[in-house]
Every structure is written in structure tokens, then in C-alpha cells.
C-alpha positions in Angstrom: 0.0 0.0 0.0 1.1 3.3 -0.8 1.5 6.1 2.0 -0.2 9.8 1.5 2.3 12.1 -0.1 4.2 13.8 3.1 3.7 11.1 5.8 7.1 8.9 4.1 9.6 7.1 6.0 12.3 5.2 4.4 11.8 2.0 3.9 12.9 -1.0 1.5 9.6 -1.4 -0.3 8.8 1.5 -3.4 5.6 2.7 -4.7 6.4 3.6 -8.3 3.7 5.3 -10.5 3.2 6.3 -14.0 5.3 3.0 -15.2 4.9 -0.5 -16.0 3.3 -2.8 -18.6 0.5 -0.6 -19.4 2.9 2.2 -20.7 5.6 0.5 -22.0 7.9 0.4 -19.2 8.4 -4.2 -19.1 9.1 -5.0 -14.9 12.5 -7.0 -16.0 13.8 -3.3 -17.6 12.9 -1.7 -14.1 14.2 -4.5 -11.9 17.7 -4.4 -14.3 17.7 -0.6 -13.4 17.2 -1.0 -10.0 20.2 -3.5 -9.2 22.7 -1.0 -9.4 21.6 0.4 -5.9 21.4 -3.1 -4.2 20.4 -6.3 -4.5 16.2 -6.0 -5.7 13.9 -8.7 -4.3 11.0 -8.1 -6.3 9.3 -5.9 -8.7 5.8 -6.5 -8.7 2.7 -5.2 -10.7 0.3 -5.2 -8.0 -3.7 -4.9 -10.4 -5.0 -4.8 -13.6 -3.8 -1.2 -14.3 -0.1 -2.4 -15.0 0.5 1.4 -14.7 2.1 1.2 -11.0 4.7 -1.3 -9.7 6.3 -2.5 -6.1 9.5 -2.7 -5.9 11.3 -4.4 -2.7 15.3 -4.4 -1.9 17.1 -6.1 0.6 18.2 -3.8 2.7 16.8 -0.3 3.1 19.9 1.9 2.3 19.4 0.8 -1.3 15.9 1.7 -1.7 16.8 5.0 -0.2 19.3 5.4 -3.1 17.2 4.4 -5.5 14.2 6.8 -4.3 16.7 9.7 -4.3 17.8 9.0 -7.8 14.2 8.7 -9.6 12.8 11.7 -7.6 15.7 13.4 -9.1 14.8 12.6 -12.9 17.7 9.4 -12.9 16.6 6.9 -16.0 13.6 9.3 -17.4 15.5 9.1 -20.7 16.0 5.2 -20.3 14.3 2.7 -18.5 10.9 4.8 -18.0 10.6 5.7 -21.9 10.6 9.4 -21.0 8.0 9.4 -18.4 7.9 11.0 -15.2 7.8 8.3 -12.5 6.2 9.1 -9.0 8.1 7.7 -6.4 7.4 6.6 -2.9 8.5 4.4 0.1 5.4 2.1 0.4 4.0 -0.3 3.4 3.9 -3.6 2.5 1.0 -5.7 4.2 0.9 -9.3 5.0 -2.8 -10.2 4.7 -4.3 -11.5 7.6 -3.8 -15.2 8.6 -6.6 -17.5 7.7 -9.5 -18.2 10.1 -10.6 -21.8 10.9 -14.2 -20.7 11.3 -15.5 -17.8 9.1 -18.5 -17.4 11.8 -19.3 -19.1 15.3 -21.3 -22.2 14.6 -24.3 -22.1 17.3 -26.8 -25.7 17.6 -29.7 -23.7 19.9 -31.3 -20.4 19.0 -29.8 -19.2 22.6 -26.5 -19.8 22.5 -26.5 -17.0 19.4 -28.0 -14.3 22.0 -30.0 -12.8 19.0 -33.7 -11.5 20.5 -36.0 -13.1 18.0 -33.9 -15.4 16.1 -35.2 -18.5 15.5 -33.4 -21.9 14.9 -35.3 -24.6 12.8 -33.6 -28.1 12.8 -33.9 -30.4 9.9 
């Protein structure tokens, strides 16, 4: 997930906006590009858009590198075909673990403590 414009702190995931498939810009090219700040973990095309991507490094100090040198203009000329790229650090979120039981399972109409619910057995 991307942060709000202003509210940044570094970290080693990148929101990166105004590239990918849908403009021209392939993931490999921007994954090549990023290796020479450190060693990239994954670029990813997060929806159907294919006009943002995710990148991840290992280690923070690169993606700072790497976030200094697009927001300064580095590879408009190469790897984004001209385009002005939106950077950002971004949150990456583990989705939440499955749950056994998507609701309680209740066998008499009290046990759900629902005034007026009524439980009809088979």
C-alpha cells in the first residue's frame, strides 16, 4: 500500500507510479535498473492497471538510493521511456492469517444471544 504524499519514511519497499506494462515500461527493464543500488527482491505489478509497480530491496539503504535517484529525474531518458515516474516508500502488508471458522457455529437459538432469532432443525 502506498502512504499519503508527506507522511514517508524510508523503507525497503517503493511505490512507483506512471510506469509498468501498461505504458511500455516491461518489470524486467525496471528491476535491471534498479540492481545497481542493491540487491532487488521483487518488482511486482500489484492490479490490472499495469500502470504502478512495487518494488522491494534487501536492505533499506538501497531503496533510499534508488528513491533519491528517480525523484531526481535518474533513467527518465531510459528505463521509463521518458516518463515522469512518482516515487514513494510504500507499506507492505501481510494479509491476515486465515481463520478456521468464518463465523461461530451455534446448535440452539440461545447460544447465538439474538432476541428473535429463530433456529429450525432439519
Amino acid at each position: 500500500r502506498c502512504p499519503p504524499a508527506g507522511a514517508q519514511s524510508a523503507s525497503p519497499h517503493l511505490y512507483l507510479a506512471n510506469t509498468g506494462p501498461a505504458v511500455g515500461v516491461s518489470v524486467e527493464n525496471v528491476k535491471c535498473s534498479l540492481e545497481q543500488f542493491g540487491e532487488v527482491d521483487r518488482v511486482v505489478c500489484p492490479d490490472d492497471t499495469k500502470a504502478k509497480l512495487y518494488a522491494t530491496f534487501k536492505e533499506i539503504a538501497a531503496a533510499v538510493s534508488a528513491h533519491a535517484w528517480i525523484e531526481q529525474g535518474g533513467g527518465r531518458d531510459g528505463v521509463w521511456c521518458g516518463r515522469a515516474v512518482v516515487v514513494r516508500y510504500a507499506a507492505m502488508e501481510e494479509p491476515p492469517p486465515p481463520s478456521r471458522l468464518l463465523a461461530p457455529i451455534y446448535k440452539t437459538s440461545e447460544e447465538a444471544g439474538v432476541p428473535g432469532l429463530m433456529l429450525i432443525h432439519d
